[in-house]
Structures are given as structure tokens and as C-alpha cells.
N, C-alpha and C positions, 0 to 999 in steps of 0.2 A: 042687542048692543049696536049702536052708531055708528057706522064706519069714517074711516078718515076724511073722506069725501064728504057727506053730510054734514061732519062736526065742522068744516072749513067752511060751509055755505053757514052752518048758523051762526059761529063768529060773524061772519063778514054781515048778516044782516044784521046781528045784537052791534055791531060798530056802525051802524047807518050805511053800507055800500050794499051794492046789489049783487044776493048771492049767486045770479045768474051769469054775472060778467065771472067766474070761475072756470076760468081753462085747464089747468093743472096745478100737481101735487107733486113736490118731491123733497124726500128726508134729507135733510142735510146733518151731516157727520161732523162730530169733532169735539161735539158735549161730552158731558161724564156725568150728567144727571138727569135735568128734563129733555124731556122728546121736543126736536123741533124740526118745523118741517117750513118748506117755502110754498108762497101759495102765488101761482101765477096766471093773473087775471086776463081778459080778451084784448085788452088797449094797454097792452104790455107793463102795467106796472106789477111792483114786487113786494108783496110782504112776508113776513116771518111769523110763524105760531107757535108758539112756547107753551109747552103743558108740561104742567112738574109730575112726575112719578106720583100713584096713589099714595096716599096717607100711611098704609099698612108698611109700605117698603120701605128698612131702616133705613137711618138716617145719624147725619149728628144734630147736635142740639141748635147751632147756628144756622142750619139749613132751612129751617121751618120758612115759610112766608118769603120765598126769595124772589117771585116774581115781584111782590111788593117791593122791593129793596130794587130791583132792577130797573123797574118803570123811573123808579126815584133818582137812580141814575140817567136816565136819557131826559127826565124833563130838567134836571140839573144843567147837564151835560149842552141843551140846549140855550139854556141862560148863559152858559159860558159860549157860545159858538165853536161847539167842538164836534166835528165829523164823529156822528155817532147815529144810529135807530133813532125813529122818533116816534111816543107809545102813541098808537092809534085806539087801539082799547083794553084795557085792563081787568079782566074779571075776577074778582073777591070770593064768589060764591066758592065753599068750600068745597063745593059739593061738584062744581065744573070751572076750577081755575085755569086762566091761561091768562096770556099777556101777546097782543099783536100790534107789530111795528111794524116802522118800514124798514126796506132793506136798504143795506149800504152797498154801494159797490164795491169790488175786487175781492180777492181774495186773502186766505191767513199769508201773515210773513212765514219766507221758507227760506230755502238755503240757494233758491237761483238769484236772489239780490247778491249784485256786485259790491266790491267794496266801495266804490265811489258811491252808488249807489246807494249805499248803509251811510256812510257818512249824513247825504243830506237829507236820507230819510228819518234818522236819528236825533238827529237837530231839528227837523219839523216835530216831530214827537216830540221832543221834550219841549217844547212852545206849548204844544198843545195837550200836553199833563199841566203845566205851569197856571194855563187858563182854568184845567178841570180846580184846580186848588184855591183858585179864586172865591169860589163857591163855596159858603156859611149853610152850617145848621141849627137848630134851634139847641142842639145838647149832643154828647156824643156817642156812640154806640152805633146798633144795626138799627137800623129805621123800622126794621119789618115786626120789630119785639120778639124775634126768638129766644131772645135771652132775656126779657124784661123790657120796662121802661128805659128811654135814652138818661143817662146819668149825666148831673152837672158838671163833675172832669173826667179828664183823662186817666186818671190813673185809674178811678173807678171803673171805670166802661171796659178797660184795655185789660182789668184784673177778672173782668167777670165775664170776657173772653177765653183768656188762658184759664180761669177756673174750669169752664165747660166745657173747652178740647181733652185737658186733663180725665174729667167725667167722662169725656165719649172713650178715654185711651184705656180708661179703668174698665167701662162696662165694656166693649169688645174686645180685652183683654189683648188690646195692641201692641206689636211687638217693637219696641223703645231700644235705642241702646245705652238709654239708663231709666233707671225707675222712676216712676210717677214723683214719689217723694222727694228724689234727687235735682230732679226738673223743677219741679215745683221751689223750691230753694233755691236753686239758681236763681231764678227767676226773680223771685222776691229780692235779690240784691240789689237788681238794677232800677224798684219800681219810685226809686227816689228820681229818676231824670225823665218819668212821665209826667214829672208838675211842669216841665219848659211847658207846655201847650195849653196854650190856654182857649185857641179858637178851633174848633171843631168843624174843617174844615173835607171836602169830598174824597174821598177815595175809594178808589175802583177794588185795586190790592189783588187781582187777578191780569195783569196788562204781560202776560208771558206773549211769545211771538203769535201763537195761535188765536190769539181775540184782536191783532192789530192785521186789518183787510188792509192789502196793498190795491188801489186801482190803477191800472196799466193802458190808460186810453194811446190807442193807435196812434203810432206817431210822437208819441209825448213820452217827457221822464214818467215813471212810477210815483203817485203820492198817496199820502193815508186815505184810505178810502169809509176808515171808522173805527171806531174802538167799542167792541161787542159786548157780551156776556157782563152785564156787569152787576149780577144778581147778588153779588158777596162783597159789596160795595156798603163804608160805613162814612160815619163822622167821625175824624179825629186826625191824627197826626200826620199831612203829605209826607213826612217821611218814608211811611209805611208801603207805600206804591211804589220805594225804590227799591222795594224785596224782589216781586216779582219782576221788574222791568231789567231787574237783571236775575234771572231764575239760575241758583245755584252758580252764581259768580259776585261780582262786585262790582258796584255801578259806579262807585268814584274811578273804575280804570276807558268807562264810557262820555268817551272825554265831548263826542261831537251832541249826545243826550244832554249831557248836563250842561255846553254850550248856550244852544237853545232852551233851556228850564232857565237857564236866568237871563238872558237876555228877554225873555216875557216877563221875567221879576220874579220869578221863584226862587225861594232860597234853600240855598244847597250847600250850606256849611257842616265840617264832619271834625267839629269838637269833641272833646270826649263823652258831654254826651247826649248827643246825636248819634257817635259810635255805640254808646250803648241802646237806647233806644232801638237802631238798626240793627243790631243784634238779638235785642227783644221781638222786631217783629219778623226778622228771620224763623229765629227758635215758634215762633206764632204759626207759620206758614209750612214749616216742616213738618210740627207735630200733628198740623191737618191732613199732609199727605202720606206719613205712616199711618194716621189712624183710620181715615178713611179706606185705605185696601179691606180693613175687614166687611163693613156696612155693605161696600158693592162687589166683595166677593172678586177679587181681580186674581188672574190666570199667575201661573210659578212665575212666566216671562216677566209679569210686572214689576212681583211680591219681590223678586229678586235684586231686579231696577233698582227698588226703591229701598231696599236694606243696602244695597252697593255703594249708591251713589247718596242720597236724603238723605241717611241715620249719619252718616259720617257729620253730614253740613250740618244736623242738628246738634252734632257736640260740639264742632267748632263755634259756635255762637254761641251756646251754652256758658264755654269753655271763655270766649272774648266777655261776657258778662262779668265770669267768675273774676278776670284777669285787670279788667280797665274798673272795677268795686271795689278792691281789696287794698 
């Protein structure tokens, strides 16, 4: 077997650099699927190596191919000029997948930002979501085809979504705090205010505090240093990135975010439905993170977490679906 060492010298030559400029290796924490590790070279630059768990280790059905989908974020993410990794090289082979970029600096958002501080870094974020939205795809859905070909609308693409978390909630017999059928229904009421979208546009749909790196150069305010992980990233509706960007709250009360989201020209209107739609991809984002505890196997402390705090948010959106339909 290749040790980790080895395996960083043969990326770095399969990328055209010199496996020899390799001075160290260190895991960096804070994933919850692929291993990623920092690779740091003799004339001090930084890259990042992403290898996804083997193939045998469960999974949901969206997960397949997600380095694909990730890469497709940074070279996006680059057309819009947005602090983000840039893919240095990408490998396909099934057989030895990985994805390496570069690093961005600073670190995940945490709780030592100040509130002044949150103010104007929130308002630069939302600029720089605003830009990510700029950016077109040819159809909409997961780039990487886990779930099939990209479909011509939204509705399509975003039904054959919540079809396959459904499927992952059925086969790991996920604990919901309503049933599959129930959800499922809900769900279908609202899939009439999926036709508003007609442009299939970038989102990340992961942008929780932990993938937005603050850099803190000496002497100077704090600003975004990158916007990370963006492997679960599809085409479709910018609304849907305002799930996570407010994880388990509500981003119309994120007044200095949505500031800057239009002031770059993104549009952040919360007509009725929009409200439902963000309620659809609520219930979308929830039902990922009840169901996934079973595939990765996560400790009482989590399982607990996330029936405590998740199963509730997943009824209240549900529940706004049932309420703003009827």
C-alpha cells in the first residue's frame, strides 16, 4: 500500500510540479467525507489534496463524483473572481481519484469575529455570493451525474433531488420526524414555484461558517480569504445557497449579507414564492443531514444534535410549504 507521502509526490508530479520540492504533510480537519490533507512544498507554497473515501464506503446517491462537481465549482468560481481554491489537477481515474488546488488563506469563520466585524464581513460575502450567481450552466442539476443527466428545468432536476434523499432515507431507514410519504407530499405542493427559474445558475449550497476561511493579515481588518468545499455544488436556483448561508436560521433577518447580495445585483426578493421555494430547499438540506448520520455512522452526541435541533427545522418548513399552498 502507498503511503501518504508517496501518494503526494505522485499527484504533484501527475500535476507537472516537482515531487521533490515536497517538504511536508498535514491532515486538515473539518470534512465529513473525503480525506484532505495540506501539502507543503520547499519555496513555501500550499496545496490541498482531496481523495474521496473508497467506493465500497456507503454513501447517498448525490455524493458519487463529487470531486467532479467541486473542481467545477473553483473553475466557475474563478470566472466570477471570487476568493476561492484554484484546481491545479484533477484525477477521474476511478481507480485513484483526487482533486488538488490551491490553498486559500486564513481560517474557517468562528465565534472570535466581532460584531463590527461580522457586519462588514457579511456584506463582503454577500458581494461575493452575488458574483458566484453570475455564473450559467448549460442545464440544471449535479454536474457530476450522480443522479443522471443535467435536466432542462428546475423543477425536474430539484424533483430528482428530493426523489434520491427520499431513497437514501428509505434504504438507511432514517430517522424522519415524519415519514417518507408525508414529506414526500408536502413536498409536491410546492413544486409549482420551481418553474420561477428559468436560468440555472451556480450554487455552492454548503457556504455554512466552516467553508468561509477568514484571512487576518497582521495589522489589517479580517476578510474572506475563500469559500471552500464546494463539492455539493449544482445549477439551479441562487436562492438555494440562502439555506446554508443561514444554517438553521433565516437569512432575511441577515440584513448586512443581503446588503451586499444586491448591491452586486443579486436578487433577494421573499415573495410568496420564493418563500416557498426556500422552504423547499430547506426541507432539501435537512433531510440530507438526518439522513446522512446513518451512512457515516455518527456517535449518540451527534445522532442527538440532530434529532434536537434538524428534525424540528425540517417540520417547520415542511409545515411553511403545507401553509403558504393551501
Amino acid at each position: 500500500m502507498v503511503d501518504s507521502w508517496e501518494w503526494a509526490r505522485r499527484v504533484l508530479e501527475g500535476a507537472g510540479l516537482d515531487p521533490d520540492l515536497l517538504a511536508g504533510l498535514r491532515p486538515l480537519s473539518g470534512g465529513t467525507y473525503n480525506t484532505v490533507e495540506e501539502l507543503l512544498l520547499t519555496d513555501g507554497t500550499r496545496y490541498v489534496l482531496k481523495v474521496p473515501p473508497a467506493s465500497t464506503v456507503p454513501g447517498m446517491r448525490y455524493e458519487r463524483g463529487l470531486l467532479t462537481a467541486e473542481a467545477e465549482f473553483y473553475r466557475a468560481a474563478a470566472v466570477a473572481e471570487v476568493a476561492a481554491p484554484r484546481v491545479v489537477a484533477l484525477g477521474e481515474d476511478p481507480a485513484v481519484p483526487h482533486l488538488l488546488m490551491t490553498a486559500c488563506p486564513g481560517d474557517p469563520w468562528d465565534e472570535t469575529v466581532t460584531a463590527p466585524e461580522r457586519a462588514v464581513l457579511r456584506r463582503e460575502l454577500g458581494r461575493q455570493v452575488a458574483r458566484l450567481h453570475t455564473v450559467t450552466g448549460p442545464a440544471f442539476g449535479y454536474p457530476s451525474g450522480a443522479l443522471g443527466p443535467l435536466a432542462p428545468d428546475w423543477r425536474t432536476a430539484f424533483t430528482g433531488m428530493m426523489e434520491a434523499v427520499l431513497d437514501d432515507a428509505l434504504d438507511y431507514g432514517a430517522r424522519l420526524p415524519r415519514s417518507v410519504d408525508q414529506v414526500a407530499a408536502a413536498l409536491r405542493l410546492g413544486r409549482p414555484a420551481l418553474d420561477e427559474v428559468t436560468t440555472p445558475a451556480l450554487v455552492h449550497f454548503d457556504l455554512w461558517d466552516g467553508n468561509i476561511l477568514l484571512d487576518r493579515p497582521a495589522g489589517q481588518e479580517p476578510r474572506i480569504g475563500g469559500l471552500i468545499d464546494g463539492e455539493r455544488m449544482f445549477w439551479g436556483d441562487p436562492l438555494a445557497d440562502f439555506v446554508s448561508l443561514a444554517l438553521l436560521g433565516d437569512i432575511k433577518k441577515d440584513k448586512a449579507f443581503l446588503a451586499g447580495y444586491r448591491e452586486a445585483g443579486g436578487r433577494a426578493e421573499f415573495d410568496a414564492p420564493a418563500r416557498v421555494r426556500l422552504a423547499l430547499y430547506r426541507a432539501y438540506l435537512y433531510l440530507i443531514m438526518l439522513t446522512e448520520t446513518v451512512p457515516r455512522a455518527v456517535d449518540q452526541e451527534k445522532e442527538r444534535w440532530v434529532q434536537a435541533v434538524v428534525a424540528p427545522e425540517l417540520v417547520f418548513a415542511l409545515e411553511e410549504v403545507e401553509e403558504l399552498t393551501s
